[in-house]
C-alpha positions as CSV (number, residue, x, y, z in Angstrom):
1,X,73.2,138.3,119.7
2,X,74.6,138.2,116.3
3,X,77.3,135.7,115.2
4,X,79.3,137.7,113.6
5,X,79.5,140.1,116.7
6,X,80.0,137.7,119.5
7,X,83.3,136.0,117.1
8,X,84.4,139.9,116.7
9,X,84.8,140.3,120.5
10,X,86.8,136.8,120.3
11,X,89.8,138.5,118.1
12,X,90.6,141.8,117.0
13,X,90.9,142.4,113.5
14,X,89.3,140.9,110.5
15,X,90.2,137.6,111.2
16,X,86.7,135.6,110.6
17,X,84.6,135.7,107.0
18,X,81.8,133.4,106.1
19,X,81.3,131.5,102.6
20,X,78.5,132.7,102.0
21,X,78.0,136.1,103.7
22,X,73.9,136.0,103.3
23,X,73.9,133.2,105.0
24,X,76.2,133.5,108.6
25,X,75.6,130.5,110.7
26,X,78.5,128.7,112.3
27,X,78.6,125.8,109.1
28,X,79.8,128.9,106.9
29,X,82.2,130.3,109.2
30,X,85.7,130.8,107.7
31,X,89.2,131.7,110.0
32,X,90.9,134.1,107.6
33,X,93.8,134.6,109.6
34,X,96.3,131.7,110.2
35,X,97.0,133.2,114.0
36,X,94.0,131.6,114.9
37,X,91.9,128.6,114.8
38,X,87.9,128.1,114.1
39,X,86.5,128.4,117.8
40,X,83.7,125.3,119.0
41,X,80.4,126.0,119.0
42,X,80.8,125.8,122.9
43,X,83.6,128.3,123.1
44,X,81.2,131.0,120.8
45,X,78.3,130.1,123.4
46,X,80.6,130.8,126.3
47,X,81.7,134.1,124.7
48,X,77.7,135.1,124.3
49,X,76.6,134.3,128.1
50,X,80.0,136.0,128.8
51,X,78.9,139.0,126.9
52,X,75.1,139.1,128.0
53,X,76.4,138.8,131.4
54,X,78.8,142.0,130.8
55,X,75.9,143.8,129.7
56,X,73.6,143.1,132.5
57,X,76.4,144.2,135.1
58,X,76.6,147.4,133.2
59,X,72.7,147.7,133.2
60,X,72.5,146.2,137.1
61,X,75.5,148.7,137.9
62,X,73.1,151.9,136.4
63,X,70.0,150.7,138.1
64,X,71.9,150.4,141.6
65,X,73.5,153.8,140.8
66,X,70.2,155.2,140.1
67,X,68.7,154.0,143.1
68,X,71.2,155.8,145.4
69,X,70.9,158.8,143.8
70,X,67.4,159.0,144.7
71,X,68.0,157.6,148.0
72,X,70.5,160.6,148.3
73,X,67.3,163.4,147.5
74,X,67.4,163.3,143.6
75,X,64.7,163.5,141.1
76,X,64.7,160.5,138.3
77,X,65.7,163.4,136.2
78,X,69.1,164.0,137.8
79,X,69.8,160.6,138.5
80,X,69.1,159.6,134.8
81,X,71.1,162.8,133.6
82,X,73.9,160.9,136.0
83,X,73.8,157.6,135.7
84,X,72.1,157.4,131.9
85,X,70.0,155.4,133.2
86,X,65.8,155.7,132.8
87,X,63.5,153.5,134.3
88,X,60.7,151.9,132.5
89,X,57.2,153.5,132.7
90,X,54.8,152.3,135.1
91,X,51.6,152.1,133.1
């Protein structure tokens, strides 16, 4: 997970740059807006495990969904047309 997203799911707005915008790593990071300060390292980190954790609900929440569905009668082709969700293939 990028930097640049994780710190854009801190804040909204533009309120982050980096001096040298080839180059984002946390050294470069720059607060452009005086509302806020330059997170820790440890508070990014906490926002990325929050994220990832966020996104495996949603992907645990599709695969549960799914599984009901086909408990309920449904081909993988409904329940994916419902839920969004396909499984991998089982070669």
């Amino acid at each position: 997970m990028k930097l640049s997203y994780i710190l854009s799911m801190m804040h909204d707005g533009q309120w982050f740059g980096f001096s040298d915008a080839k180059n984002q790593i946390y050294e470069n990071l720059i607060i452009l807006n005086s509302q806020y300060t330059k997170p820790t390292e440890q508070e990014i980190e906490a926002k990325r495990v929050e994220l990832e954790n966020e996104a495996q609900a949603k992907i645990d929440a599709k695969v549960s969904g799914n599984q009901k569905l086909l408990d309920l009668g449904l081909t993988q082709a409904e329940a994916t047309a419902l839920t969004g969700y396909t499984p991998p293939s089982e070669d």
